[in-house]
Each structure stands twice: as structure tokens, then as C-alpha cells.
PAGUDREN-209813 format. One record per atom (N, C-alpha, C): x, y, z; residue in one letter. Coordinates in steps of 0.05 Angstrom, whole numbers, always signed. Example, Ala and Ser with C-alpha at 12.3 -4.5 7.8 and 13.67 -1.06 7.14 Angstrom:
<rs>
       px       py       pz   resn
     +264     -114     +156      A
     +246      -90     +156      A
     +264      -66     +156      A
     +257      -45     +142      S
     +273      -21     +143      S
     +258       +1     +157      S
</rs>
This chain:
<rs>
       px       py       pz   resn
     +649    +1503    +1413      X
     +631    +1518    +1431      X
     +638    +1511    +1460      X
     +641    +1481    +1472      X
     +643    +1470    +1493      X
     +677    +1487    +1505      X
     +689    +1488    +1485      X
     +716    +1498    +1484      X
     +715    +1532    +1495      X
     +694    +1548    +1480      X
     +685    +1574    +1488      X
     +687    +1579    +1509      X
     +662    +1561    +1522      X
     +652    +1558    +1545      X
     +665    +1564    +1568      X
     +687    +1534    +1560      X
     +706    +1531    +1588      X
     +731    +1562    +1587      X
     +733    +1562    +1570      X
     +752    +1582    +1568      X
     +742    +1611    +1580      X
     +718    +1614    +1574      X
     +702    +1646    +1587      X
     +701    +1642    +1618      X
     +694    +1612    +1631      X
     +700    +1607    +1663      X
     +718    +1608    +1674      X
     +742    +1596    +1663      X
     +773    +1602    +1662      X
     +767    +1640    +1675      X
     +767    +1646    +1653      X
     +784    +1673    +1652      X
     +763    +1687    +1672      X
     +733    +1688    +1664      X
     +719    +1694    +1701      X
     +731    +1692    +1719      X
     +737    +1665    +1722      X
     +744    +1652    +1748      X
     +771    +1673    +1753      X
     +799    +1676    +1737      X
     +813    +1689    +1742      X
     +814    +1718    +1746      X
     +794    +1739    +1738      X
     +787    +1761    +1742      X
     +770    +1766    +1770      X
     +762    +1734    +1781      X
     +742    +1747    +1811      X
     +775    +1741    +1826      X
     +796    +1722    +1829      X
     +818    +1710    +1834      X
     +838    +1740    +1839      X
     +840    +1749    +1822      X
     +858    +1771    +1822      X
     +851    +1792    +1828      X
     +818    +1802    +1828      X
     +806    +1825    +1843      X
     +805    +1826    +1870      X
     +803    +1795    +1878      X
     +804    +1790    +1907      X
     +822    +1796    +1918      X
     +850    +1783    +1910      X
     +872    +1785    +1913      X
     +880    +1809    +1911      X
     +876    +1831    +1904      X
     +884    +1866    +1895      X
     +874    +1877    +1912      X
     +833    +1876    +1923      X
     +827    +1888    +1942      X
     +832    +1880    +1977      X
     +849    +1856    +1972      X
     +858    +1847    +2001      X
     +884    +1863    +1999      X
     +894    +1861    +1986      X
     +924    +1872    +1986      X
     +924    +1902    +1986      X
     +908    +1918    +1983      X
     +892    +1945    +1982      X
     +886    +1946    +2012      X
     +880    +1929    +2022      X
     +859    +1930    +2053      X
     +884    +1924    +2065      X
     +911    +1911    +2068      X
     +916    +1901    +2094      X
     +946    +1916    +2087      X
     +951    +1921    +2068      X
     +984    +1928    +2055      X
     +986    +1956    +2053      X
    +1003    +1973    +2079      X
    +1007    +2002    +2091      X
    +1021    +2016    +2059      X
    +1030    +2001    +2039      X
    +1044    +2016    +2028      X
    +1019    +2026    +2008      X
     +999    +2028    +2004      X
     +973    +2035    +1984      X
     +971    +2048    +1998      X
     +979    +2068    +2020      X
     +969    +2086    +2033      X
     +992    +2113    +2025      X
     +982    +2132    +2023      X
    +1004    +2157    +2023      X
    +1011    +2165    +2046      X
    +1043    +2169    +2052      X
    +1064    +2171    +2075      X
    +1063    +2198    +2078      X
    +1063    +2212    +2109      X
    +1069    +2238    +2109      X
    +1091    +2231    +2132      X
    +1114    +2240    +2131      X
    +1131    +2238    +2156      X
    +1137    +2266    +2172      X
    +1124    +2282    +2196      X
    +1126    +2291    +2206      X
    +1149    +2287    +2229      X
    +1166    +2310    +2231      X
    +1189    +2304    +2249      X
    +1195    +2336    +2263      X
    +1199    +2331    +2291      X
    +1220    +2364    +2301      X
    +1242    +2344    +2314      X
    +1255    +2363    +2312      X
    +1286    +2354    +2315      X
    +1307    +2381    +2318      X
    +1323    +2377    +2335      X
    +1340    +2389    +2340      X
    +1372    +2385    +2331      X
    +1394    +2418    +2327      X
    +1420    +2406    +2324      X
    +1434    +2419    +2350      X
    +1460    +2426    +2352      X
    +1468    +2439    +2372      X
    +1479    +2418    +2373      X
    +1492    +2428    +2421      X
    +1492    +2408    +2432      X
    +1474    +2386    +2441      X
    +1482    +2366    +2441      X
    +1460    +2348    +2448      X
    +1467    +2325    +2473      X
    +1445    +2309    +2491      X
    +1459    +2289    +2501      X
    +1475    +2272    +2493      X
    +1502    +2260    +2504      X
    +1509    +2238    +2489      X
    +1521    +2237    +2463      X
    +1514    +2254    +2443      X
    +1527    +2258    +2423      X
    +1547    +2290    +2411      X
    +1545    +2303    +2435      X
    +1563    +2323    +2428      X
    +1547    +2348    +2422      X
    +1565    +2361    +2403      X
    +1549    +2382    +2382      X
    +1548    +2364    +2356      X
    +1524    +2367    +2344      X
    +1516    +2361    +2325      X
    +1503    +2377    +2303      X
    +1509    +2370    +2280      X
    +1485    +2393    +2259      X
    +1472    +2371    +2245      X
    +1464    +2355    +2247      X
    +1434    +2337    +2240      X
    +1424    +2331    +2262      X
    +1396    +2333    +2267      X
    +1392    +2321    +2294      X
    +1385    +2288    +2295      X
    +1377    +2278    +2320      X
    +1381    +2250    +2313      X
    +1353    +2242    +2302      X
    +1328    +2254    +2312      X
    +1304    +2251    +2307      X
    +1303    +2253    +2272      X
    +1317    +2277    +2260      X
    +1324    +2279    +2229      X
    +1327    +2258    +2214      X
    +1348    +2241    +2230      X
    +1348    +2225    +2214      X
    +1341    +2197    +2203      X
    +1325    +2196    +2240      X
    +1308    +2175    +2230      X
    +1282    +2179    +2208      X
    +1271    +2211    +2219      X
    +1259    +2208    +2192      X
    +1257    +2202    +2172      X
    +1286    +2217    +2162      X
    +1295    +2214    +2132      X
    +1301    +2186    +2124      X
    +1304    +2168    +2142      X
    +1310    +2133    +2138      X
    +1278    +2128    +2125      X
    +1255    +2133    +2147      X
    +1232    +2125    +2152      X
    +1225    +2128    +2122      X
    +1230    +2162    +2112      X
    +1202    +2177    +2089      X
    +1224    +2160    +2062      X
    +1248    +2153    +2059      X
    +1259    +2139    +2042      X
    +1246    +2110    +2035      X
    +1250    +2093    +2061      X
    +1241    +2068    +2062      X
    +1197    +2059    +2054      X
    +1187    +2090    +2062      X
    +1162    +2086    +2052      X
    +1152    +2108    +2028      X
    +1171    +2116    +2019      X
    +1167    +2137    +1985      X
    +1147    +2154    +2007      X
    +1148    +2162    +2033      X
    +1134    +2192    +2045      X
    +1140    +2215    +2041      X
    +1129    +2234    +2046      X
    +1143    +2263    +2042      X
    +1150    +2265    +2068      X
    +1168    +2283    +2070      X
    +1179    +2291    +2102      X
    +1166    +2319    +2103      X
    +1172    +2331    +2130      X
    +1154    +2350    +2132      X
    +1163    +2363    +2166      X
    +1185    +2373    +2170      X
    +1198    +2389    +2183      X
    +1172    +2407    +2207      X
    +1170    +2402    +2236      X
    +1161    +2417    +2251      X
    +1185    +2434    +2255      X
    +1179    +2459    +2247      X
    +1198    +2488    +2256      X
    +1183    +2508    +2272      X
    +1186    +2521    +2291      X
    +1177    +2532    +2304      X
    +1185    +2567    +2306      X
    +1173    +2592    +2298      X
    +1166    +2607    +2284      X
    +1190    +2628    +2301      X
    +1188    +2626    +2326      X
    +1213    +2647    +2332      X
    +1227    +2630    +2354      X
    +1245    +2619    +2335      X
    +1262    +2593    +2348      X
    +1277    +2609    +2362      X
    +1275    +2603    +2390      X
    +1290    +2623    +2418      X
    +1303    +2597    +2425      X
    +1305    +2575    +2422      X
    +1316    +2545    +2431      X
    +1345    +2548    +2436      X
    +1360    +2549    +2460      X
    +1384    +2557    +2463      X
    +1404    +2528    +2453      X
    +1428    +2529    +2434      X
    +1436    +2507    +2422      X
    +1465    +2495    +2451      X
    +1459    +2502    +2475      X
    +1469    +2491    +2491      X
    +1452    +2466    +2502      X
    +1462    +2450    +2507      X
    +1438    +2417    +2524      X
    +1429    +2433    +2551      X
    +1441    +2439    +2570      X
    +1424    +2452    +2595      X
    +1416    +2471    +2591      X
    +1421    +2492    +2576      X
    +1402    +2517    +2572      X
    +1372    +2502    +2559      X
    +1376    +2483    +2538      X
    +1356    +2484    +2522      X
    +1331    +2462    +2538      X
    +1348    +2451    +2562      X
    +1327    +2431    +2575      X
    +1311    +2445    +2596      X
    +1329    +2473    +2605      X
    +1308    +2492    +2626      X
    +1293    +2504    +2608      X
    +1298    +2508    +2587      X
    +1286    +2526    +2573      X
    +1258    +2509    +2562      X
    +1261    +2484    +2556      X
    +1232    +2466    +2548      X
    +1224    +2464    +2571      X
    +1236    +2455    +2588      X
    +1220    +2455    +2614      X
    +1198    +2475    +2632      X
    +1202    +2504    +2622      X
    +1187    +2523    +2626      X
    +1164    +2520    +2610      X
    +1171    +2516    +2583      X
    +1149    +2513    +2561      X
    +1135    +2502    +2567      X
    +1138    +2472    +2580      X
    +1123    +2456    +2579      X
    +1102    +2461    +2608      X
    +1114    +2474    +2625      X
    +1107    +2478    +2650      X
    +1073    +2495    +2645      X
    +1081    +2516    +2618      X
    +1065    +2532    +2617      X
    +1045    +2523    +2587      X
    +1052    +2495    +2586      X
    +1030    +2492    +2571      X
    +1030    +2503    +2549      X
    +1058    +2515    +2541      X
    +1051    +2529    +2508      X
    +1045    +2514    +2482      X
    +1038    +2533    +2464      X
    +1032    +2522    +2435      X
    +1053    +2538    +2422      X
    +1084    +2528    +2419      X
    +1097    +2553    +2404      X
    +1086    +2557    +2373      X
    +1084    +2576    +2359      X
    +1079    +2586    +2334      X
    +1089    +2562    +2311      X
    +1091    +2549    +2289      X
    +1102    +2539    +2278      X
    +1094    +2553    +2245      X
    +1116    +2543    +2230      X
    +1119    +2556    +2203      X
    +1111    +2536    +2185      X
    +1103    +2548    +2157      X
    +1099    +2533    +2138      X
    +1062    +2511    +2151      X
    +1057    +2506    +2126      X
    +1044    +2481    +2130      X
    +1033    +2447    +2117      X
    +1024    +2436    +2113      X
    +1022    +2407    +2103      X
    +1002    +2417    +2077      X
    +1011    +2417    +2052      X
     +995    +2424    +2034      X
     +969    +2393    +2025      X
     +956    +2396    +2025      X
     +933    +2373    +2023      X
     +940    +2353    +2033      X
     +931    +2369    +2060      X
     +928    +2348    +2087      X
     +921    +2318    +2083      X
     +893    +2326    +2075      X
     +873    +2301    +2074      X
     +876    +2283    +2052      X
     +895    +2283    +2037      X
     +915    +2264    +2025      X
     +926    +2238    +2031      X
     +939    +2255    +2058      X
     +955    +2230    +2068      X
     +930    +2209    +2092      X
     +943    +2182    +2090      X
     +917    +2172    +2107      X
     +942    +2151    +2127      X
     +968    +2168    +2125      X
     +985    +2147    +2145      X
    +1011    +2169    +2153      X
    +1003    +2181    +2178      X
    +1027    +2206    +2181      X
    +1045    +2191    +2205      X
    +1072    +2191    +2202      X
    +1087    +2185    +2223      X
    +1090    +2208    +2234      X
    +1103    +2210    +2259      X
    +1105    +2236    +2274      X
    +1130    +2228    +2299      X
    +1153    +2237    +2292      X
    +1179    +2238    +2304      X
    +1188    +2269    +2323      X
    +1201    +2261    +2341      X
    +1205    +2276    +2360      X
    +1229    +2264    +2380      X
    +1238    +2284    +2388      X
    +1251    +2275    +2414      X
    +1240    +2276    +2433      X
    +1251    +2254    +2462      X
    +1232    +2261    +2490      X
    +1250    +2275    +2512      X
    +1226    +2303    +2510      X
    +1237    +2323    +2528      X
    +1227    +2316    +2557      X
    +1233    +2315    +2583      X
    +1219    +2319    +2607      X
    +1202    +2295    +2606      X
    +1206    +2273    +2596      X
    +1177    +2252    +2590      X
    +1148    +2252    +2580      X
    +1162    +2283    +2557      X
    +1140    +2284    +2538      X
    +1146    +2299    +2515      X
    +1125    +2301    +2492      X
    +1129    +2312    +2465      X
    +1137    +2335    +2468      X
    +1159    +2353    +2452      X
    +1154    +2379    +2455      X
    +1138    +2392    +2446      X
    +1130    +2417    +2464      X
    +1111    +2435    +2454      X
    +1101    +2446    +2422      X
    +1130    +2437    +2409      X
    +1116    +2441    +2381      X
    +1104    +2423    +2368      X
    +1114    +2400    +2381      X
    +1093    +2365    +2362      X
    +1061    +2381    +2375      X
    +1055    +2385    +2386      X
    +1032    +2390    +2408      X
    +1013    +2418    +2385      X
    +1030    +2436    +2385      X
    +1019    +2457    +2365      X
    +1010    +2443    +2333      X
    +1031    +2420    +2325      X
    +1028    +2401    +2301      X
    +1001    +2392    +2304      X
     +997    +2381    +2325      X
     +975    +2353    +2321      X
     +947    +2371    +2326      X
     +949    +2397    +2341      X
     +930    +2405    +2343      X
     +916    +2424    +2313      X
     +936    +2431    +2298      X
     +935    +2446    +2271      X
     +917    +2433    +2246      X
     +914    +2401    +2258      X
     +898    +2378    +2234      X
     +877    +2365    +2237      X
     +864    +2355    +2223      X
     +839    +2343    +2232      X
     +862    +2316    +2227      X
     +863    +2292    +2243      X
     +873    +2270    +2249      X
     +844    +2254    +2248      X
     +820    +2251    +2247      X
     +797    +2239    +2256      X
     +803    +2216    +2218      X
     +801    +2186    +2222      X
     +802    +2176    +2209      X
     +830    +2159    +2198      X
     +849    +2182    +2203      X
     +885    +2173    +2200      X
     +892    +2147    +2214      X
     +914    +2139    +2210      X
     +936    +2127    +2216      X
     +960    +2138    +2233      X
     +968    +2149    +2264      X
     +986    +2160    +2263      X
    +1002    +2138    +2273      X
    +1036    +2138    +2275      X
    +1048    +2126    +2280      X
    +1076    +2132    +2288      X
    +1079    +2139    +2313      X
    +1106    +2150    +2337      X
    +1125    +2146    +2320      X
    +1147    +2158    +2326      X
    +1173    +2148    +2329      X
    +1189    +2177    +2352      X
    +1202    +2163    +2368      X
    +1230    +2179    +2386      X
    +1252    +2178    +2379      X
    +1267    +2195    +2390      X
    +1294    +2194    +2395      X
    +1302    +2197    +2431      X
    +1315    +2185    +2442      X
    +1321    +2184    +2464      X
    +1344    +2164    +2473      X
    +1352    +2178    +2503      X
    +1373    +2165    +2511      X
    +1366    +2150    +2539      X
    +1354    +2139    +2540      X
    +1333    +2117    +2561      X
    +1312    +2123    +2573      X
    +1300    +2138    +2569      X
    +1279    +2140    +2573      X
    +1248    +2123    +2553      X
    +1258    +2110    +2537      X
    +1245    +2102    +2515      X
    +1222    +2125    +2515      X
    +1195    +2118    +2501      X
    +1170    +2130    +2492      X
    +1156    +2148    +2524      X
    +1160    +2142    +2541      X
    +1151    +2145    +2569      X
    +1124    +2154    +2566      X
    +1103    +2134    +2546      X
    +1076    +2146    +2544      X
    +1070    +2173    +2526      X
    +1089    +2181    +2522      X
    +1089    +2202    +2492      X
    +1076    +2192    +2469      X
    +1073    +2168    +2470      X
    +1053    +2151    +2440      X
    +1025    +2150    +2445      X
    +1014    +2158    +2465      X
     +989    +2157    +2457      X
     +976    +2182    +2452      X
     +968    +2190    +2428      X
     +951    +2206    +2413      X
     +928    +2192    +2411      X
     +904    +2185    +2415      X
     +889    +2179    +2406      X
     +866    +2197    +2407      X
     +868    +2216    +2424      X
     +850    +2247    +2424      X
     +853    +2257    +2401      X
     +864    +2253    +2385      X
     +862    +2262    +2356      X
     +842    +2256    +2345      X
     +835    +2237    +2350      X
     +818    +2215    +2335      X
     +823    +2198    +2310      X
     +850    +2197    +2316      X
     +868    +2178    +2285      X
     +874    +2139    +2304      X
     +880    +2123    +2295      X
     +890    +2101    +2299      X
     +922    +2113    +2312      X
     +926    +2098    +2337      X
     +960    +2102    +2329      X
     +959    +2081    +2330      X
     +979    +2077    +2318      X
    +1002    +2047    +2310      X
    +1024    +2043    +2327      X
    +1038    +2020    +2324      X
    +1061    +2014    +2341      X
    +1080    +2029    +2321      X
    +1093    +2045    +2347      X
    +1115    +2063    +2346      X
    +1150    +2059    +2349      X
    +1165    +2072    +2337      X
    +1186    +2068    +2347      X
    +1201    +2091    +2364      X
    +1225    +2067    +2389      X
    +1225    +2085    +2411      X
    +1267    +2081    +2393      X
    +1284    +2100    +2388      X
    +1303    +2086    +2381      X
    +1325    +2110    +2402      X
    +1348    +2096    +2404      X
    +1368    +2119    +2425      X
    +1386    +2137    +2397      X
    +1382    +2159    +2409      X
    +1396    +2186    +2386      X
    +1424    +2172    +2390      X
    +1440    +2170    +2408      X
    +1464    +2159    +2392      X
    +1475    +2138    +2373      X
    +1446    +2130    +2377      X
    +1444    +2102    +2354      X
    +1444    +2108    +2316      X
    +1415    +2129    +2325      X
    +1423    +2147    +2299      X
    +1439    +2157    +2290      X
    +1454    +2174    +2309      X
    +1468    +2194    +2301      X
    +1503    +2181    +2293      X
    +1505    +2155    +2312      X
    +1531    +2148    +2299      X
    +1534    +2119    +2295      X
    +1513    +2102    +2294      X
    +1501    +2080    +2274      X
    +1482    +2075    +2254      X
    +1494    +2096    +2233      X
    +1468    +2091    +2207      X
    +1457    +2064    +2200      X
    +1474    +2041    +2207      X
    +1471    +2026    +2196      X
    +1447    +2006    +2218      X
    +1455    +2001    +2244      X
    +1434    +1999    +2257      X
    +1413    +2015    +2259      X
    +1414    +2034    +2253      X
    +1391    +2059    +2258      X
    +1373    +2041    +2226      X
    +1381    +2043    +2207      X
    +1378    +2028    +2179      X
    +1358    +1999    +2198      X
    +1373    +1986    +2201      X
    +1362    +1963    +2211      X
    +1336    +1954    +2231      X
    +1332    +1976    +2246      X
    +1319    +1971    +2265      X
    +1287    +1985    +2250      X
    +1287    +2014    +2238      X
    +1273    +2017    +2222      X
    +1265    +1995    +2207      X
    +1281    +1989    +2188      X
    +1265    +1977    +2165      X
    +1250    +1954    +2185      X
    +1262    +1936    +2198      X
    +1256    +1910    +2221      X
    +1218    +1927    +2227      X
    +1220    +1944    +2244      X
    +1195    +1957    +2249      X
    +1180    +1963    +2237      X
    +1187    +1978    +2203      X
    +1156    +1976    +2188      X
    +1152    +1959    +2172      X
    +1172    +1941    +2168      X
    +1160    +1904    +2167      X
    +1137    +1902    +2182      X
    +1143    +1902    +2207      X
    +1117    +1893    +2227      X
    +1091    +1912    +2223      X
    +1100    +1935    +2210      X
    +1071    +1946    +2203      X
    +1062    +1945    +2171      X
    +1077    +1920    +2162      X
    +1066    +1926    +2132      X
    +1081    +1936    +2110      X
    +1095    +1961    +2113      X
    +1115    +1966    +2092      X
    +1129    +1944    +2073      X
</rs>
């Protein structure tokens, strides 16, 4: 009986031990969360790296939604007029942005309210998001989320493009990384990612 006893506290003891342990690891560990990886990105010509047909922002995503089992999730914009020359296409955002548009975008995020941790990648146009991340964030209820930056750029790092918090989501620390890094060091591009959502948990 004495034997019973101790043995039923034992195993108590180990079931409050391991619940604890599951709902802390539930509370503090990003990967119990479902990944949405939002990205626009361009190919063409580009700064620094030529003409290209992946863009560099692409592929950090596709590092990112790999390394956290996310879905990716392509900002396309509905009557893509985007000229695939680098100075046509930088007067040409530059107007956009001037005028404050919302260009049209295609497709959408099927059960939104799913995901409770959306990254959101972009390149930095003019020292800010382009007009179609802008049409993105405004398309969702964000109130409650997790969002969390990432760029592509060639020195300009984030230039204040990371703060969303008018959404009403958390942002998180973001990554700022240079498109030629991506585009012709997979392997650092690899590295500096994974290094970063270390620091958030992944």
C-alpha cells in the first residue's frame, strides 16, 4: 500500500512537471505558432545585381517559410505596369508613392486568422515599403498578430520601414539583409537568417 502511495505521487508529481514544462514551451517557443510568410519582390533589372529572374526579397523568403514549416504567400499586384528596367522602375515607384496609392493586388490569404506569426518581406523603395506591402497590411485585421520585417536592400538598411504597429499586431525584430547577399550568397543569406530567428525563437 505504502508502495501504492509513493508511486501515485511519483507519477502526479511528473504529470504537474511535464504540463508545466509543455505550457511554458507553448508560451515562449515561436515555433507552436503557425508561419505565414508574406513577401513582394521583384525580377528584372535590379541594383547591384544585374538582371535577374528571382528577386532578392524571394528568396529570402523562401529561406525564412523553409526554416519555419510557413506558407509563403506572394504580394502580386493586379495590373503589374512595373517597368523591368532599375530607373524606369524607381521613377515609376516614386510617383506611386508620391501619390499615396493602394495598387490592386491578386489572390488572397485563405484563413487569415490562422496564422498568429506573419513575416512580411519587401524591398526598400525611396525609404519605404512599396505601395503594395501597404495595400497587404491594410487588406487584414493584424489586431493580436505577431508581425515580423524582413528587407532587401543595398544600404539603406530598414530606414524605419519596420514599424507597423498601426496595425495593431506586435512587431518583432526584423531583418534588414543586402539583395546582393541573397541573390549571390545563398549560403550567407542561409546563415544570417537562420542566426536571426534563433534570436526570435525558431
Amino acid at each position: 500500500m505504502k508502495f501504492k502511495i509513493i508511486l501515485s505521487v511519483f507519477l502526479l508529481f511528473a504529470v504537474v512537471i511535464f504540463t508545466g514544462c509543455k505550457l511554458k514551451s507553448e508560451g515562449n517557443n515561436m515555433e507552436s505558432n503557425k508561419v505565414l510568410v508574406a513577401y513582394f519582390s521583384r525580377t528584372g533589372e535590379q541594383y547591384s545585381v544585374g538582371n535577374i529572374t528571382e528577386g532578392n526579397t524571394e528568396i529570402v523568403a523562401k529561406i525564412i517559410a523553409q526554416k519555419t514549416n510557413g506558407d509563403l504567400f506572394e504580394i502580386k499586384v493586379k495590373n503589374d505596369n512595373y517597368p523591368k528596367g532599375y530607373t524606369a522602375l524607381t521613377e515609376y515607384a516614386k510617383k506611386e508613392m508620391q501619390k499615396n496609392e493602394r495598387p490592386e493586388i491578386v489572390g488572397n490569404v485563405e484563413n487569415f486568422e490562422q496564422y498568429k506569426t506573419i513575416f512580411i518581406g519587401y524591398p526598400v523603395w525611396w525609404g519605404d515599403k512599396p505601395m503594395p506591402v501597404y495595400t497587404f497590411l491594410d487588406s487584414y485585421d493584424f489586431k493580436g498578430k505577431n508581425i515580423v520585417p524582413f528587407c532587401t536592400h543595398e544600404g539603406s538598411g530598414f530606414c524605419g520601414t519596420q514599424g507597423m504597429e498601426k496595425t495593431g499586431a506586435k512587431v518583432l525584430k526584423g531583418l534588414a539583409i543586402y539583395g546582393h547577399t541573397a541573390q549571390n550568397d545563398r549560403t550567407e543569406a542561409d546563415k544570417k537568417v537562420s542566426e536571426w530567428l534563433k534570436g526570435l525563437g525558431f
